[in-house]
N, C-alpha and C positions, 0 to 999 in steps of 0.2 A: 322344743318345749321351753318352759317360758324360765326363768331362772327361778321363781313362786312357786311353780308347779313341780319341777324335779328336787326341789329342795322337799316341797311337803311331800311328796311320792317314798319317801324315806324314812317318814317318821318312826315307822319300826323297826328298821334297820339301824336307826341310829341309837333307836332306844334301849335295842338288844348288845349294844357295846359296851366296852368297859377301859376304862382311863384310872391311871393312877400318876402322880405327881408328889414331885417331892423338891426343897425341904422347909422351905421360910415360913412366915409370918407374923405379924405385925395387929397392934391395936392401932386402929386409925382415928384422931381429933382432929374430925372437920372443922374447921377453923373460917369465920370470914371475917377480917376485919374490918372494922368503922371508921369509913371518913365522915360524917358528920352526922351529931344524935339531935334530936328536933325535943322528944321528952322522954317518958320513963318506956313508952312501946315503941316509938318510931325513930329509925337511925336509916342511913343510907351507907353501902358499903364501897369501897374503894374497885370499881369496876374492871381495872385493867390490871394488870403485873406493872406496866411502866406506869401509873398512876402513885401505886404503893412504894415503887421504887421512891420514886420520887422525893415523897412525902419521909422515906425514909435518910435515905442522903441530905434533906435538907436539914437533918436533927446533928447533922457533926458537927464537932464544937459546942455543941450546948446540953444537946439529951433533949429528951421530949416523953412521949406515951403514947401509943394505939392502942385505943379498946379494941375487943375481940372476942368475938363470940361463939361460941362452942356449938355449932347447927348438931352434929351427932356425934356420937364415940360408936364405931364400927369396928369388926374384924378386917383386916387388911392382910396386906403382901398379896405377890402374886399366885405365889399357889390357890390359896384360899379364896381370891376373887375368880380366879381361871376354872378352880372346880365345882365354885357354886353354880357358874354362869352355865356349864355342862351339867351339872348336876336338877338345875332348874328349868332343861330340857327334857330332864325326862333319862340321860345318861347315868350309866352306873359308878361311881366314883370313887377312890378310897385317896384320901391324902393325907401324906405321914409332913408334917411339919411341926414350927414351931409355934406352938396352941398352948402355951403354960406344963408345967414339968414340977411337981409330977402330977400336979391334976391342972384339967386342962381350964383357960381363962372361960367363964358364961360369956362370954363375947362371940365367941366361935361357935355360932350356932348357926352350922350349914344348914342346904337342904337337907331333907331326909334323905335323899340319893345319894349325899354323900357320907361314908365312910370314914372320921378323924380319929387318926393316930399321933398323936402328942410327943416330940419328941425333945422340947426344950422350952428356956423361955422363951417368949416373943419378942419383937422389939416394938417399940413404942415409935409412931410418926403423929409429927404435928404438921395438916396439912391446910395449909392458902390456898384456899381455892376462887379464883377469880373468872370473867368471865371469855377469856382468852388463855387460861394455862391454868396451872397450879406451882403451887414450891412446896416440896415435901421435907420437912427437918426431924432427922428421925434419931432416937436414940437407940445405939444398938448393942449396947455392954454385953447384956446378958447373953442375946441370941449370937452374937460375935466370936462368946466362947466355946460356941457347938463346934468339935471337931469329928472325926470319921470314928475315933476309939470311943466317942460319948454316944454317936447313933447307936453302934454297934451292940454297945451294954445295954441299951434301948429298946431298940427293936434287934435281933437278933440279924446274922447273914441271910440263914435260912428264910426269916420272917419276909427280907426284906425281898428275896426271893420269891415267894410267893405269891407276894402283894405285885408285885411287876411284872412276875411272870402270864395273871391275869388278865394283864391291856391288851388293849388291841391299840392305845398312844402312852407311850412312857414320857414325862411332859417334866421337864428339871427346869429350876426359873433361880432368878436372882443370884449367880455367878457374883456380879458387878458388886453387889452392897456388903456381904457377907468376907469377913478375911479370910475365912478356913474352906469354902466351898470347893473353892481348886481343889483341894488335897481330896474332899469329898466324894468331889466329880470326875476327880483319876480313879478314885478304888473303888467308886461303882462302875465305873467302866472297865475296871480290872481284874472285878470280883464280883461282881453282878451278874453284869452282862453277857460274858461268856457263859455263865449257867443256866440262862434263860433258855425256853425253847424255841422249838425255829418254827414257831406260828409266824404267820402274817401280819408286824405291827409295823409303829411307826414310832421315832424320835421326833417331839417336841420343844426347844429348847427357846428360852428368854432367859435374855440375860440381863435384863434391868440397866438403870440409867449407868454408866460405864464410866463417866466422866471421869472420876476419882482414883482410877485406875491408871496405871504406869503401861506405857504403847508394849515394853516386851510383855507384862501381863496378860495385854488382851491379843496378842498374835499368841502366845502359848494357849490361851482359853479355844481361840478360832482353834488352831490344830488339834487341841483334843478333843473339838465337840464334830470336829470329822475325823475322827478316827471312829466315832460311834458308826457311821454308815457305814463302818466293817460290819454290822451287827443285823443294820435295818434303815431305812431310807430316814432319813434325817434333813429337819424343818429350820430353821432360825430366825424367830421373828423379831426387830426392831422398829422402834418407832421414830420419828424422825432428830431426836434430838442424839439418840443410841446412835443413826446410820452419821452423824454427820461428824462424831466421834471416831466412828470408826473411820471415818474419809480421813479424818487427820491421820492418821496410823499409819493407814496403807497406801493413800495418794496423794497426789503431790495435786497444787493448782487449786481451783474453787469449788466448790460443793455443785454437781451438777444436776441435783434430783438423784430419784430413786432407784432408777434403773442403772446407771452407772457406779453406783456404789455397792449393789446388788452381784452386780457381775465380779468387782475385785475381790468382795468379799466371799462368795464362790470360789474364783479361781484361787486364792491363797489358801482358805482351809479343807477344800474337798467338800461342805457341806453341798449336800444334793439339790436342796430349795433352799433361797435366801428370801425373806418377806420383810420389805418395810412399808410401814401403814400412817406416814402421816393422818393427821386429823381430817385432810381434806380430799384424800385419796391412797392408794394401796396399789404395792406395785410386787410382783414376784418373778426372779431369774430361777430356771430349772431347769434337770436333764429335759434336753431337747426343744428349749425355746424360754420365752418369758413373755411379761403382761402386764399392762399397765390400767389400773381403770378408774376414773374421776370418781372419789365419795359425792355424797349427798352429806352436807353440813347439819346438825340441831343446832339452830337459832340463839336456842333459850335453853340450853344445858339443864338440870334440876342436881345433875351431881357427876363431874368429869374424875374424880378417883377411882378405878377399875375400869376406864372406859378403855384402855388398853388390853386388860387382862380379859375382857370382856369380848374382844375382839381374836383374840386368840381362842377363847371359848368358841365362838362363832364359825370361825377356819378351822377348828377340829373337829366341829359337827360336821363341815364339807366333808373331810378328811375320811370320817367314818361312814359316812351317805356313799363315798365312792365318785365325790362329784371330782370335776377337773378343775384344776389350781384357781382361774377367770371365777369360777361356781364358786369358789372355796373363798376366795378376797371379797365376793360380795356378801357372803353368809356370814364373813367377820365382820364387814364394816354394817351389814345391817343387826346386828346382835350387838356394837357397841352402842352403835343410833339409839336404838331405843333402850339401853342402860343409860345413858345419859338425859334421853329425854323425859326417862320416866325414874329416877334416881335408885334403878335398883334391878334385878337381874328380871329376866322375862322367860315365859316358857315358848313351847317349840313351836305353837301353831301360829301366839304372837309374833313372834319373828321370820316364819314363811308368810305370814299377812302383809308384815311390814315390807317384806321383799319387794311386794309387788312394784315399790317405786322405784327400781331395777329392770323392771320389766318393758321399759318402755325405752 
């Protein structure tokens, strides 16, 4: 069957699940700056990351100015983009993060499928979005001071029990940006997770850009996010800037792609499935074998913030369809394709349509 066709064979099945996720988020300023304004409507933006650069290093020594233009102010962070992109499938969703505290930002206006539970403030990102990358500068005071005794007074243990004990994907993101999350994501795994029941689910884990993180950090992070596969088969997606992070850590020599990063990072923490998704293809090491398979590129991007998160939404609608890992890398990379190309999440029949150019 064709990868189009067992993807959409499952619409109900997928529809009939439920994902919860926890704990960040963010107000997103789309941002695109201007390299040259013609008159009061027309300007041209600085099209590249090395362009911008550029233009920026050549101001040392003296100072300068970049206009910049504010395209939108969005909800962001990963949870929020991860559960809308599910929730706008048509999945059931409830996500406890940081949405404004104690009422929650009008910015964070999921889908209706999704569930928000407010747990702090958010943090504020100003995002460059060019058309090779993005640069995210986020301000995070507030959301920074979220610790495990602040959720707690929040959402209760019980509550939080509940809410997770419901998934059928328990989906933790943004380790990497957050200074307290560690501490977080031991006492959910300490005090959580052993209360959960022993349905059939599955661990979800992103841990956002990593760079800023100290190496014994992220090998204690890797250990304890395989210690969850005591619990329930456990996922770790990175994206290529994450996996090449992580190569410094754990290997020695040059960054060889994605399957070879894949594999150390497996074998040092126990996680079951390792995924990383560069922009241009998607590769995952798992019990019993691995997989590599060439993306399909958007040309002409309309909006690359969430197209990561988006992509994770995509691989856990595989996840819950029941398809195999191959099935799962494609239904991520075509669920971020068209967030990217259509600058905004898609529903479930859009995205088995767009499969089709998989199928060949």
């Amino acid at each position: 069957m064709k990868y189009s066709e067992q993807f959409k064979a499952k619409k109900e099945v997928v529809q009939s699940k439920k994902v919860t996720a926890g704990f960040d988020g963010f107000v997103d300023y789309i941002i695109h700056p201007v390299k040259t304004r013609q008159d009061e409507d027309n300007c041209t933006y600085f099209p590249t990351i090395d362009q911008f650069g550029e233009k920026i290093t050549s101001l040392a020594g003296r100072s300068g100015n970049v206009e910049l233009i504010i395209k939108s102010t969005d909800f962001g962070g990963c949870g929020p983009h991860y559960m809308n992109g599910l929730a706008n499938m048509g999945v059931n969703c409830t996500c406890v993060g940081a949405m404004g505290y104690p009422e929650k930002n009008s910015v964070f206006a999921l889908n209706e499928n999704c569930k928000t539970i407010s747990i702090s403030e958010p943090g504020y990102s100003y995002v460059f979005e060019f058309e090779d990358g993005k640069i995210i500068m986020s301000d995070i005071e507030k959301i920074s001071k979220l610790r495990w005794n602040d959720l707690i007074e929040r959402v209760s243990v019980d509550e939080l029990v509940a809410y997770f004990d419901d998934a059928d994907i328990i989906t933790l993101v943004n380790w990497s940006y957050l200074v307290h999350f560690h501490e977080i994501y031991e006492k959910f795994l300490e005090i959580v997770m052993p209360r959960l029941s022993k349905k059939d689910r599955k661990v979800y884990i992103d841990i956002a850009d990593c760079a800023k993180r100290q190496p014994e950090e992220i090998k204690a992070a890797l250990k304890m996010f395989g210690k969850y596969s005591e619990y329930a088969p456990t996922y770790l997606g990175l994206n290529k800037s994450e996996a090449m992070v992580m190569h410094s850590v754990l290997c020695d020599g040059e960054y060889e792609g994605s399957l070879p990063i894949a594999r150390a990072i497996k074998e040092y923490s126990g996680i079951g499935t390792v995924i990383i998704h560069p922009v241009d293809s998607s590769a995952a090491v798992y019990d019993g074998g691995e997989v590599e398979v060439q993306g399909i590129v958007c040309e002409n991007p309309k909006k690359t913030t969430g197209g990561g998160d988006n992509f994770n939404s995509g691989f856990c609608a595989g996840l819950l369809a029941g398809l195999d890992v191959k099935s799962c890398l494609i239904s991520g990379m075509t669920t971020s394709f068209l967030y990217v190309k259509n600058g905004g999440c898609n529903s479930f029949d859009d995205i088995a349509e767009q499969m089709k150019m998989y199928d060949e």
